[in-house]
VOGU-3710 file (C-alpha; in Angstrom, 3 decimals, decimal comma):
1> xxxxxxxxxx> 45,594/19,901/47,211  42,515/18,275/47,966  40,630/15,767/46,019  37,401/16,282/44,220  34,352/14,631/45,794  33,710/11,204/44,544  31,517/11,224/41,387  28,036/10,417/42,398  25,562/7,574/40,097  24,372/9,006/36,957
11> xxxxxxxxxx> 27,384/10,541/36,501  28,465/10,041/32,945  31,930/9,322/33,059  34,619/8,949/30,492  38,531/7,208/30,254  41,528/9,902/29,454  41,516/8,144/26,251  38,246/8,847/25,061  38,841/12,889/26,675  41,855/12,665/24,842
21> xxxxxxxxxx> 40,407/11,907/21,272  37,022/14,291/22,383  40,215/17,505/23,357  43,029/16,758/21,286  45,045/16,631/24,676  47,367/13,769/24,964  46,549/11,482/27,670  49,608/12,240/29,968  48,597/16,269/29,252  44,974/15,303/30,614
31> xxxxxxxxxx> 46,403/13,042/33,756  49,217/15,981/34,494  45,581/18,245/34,766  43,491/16,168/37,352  47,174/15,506/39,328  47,229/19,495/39,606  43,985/19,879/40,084  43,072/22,329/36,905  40,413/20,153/35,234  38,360/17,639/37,651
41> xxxxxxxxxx> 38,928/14,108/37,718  39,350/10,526/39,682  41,525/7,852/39,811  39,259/5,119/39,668  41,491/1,437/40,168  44,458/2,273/37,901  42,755/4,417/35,177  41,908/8,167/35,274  38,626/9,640/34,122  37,044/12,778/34,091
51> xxxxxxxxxx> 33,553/13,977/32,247  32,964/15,726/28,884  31,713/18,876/31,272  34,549/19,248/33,362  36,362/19,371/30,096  34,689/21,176/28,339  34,549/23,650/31,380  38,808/23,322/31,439  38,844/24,426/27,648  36,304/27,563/27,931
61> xxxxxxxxxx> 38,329/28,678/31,361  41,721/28,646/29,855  43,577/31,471/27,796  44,298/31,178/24,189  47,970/30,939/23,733  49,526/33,602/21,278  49,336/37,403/21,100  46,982/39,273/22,273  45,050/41,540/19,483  44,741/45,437/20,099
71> xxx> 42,036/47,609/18,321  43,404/49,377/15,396  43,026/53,244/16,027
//
């Protein structure tokens, strides 16, 4: 899997920790996510970060867990 391009300046990135607190995701849930590559995010030095778009993005892309709802006839 490849790695996403290198945030550019201006960029307004945030630590798992903060992403964590902001999504109610645990930090290692968050990391296991940019390692797979299903929400974008760098390794920057020892820490991981990501932006609140990309998760935001991750939370609006993925399906609700539970059943499914029919229409009643």
């Amino acid at each position: 899997m490849q790695e996403p391009a290198r945030p550019s300046a201006g960029v307004n990135l945030i630590p798992l920790s903060e992403a964590a607190r902001l999504s109610g995701y645990s930090m290692g849930h968050l990391r296991h996510l940019i390692v797979k590559g299903l929400l974008m995010g760098w390794k920057l030095g020892r820490n991981y970060v990501t932006t609140q778009e990309a998760l935001r993005d991750y939370q609006n892309s993925k399906p609700r867990p539970g059943r499914k709802r029919t229409e009643a006839s």
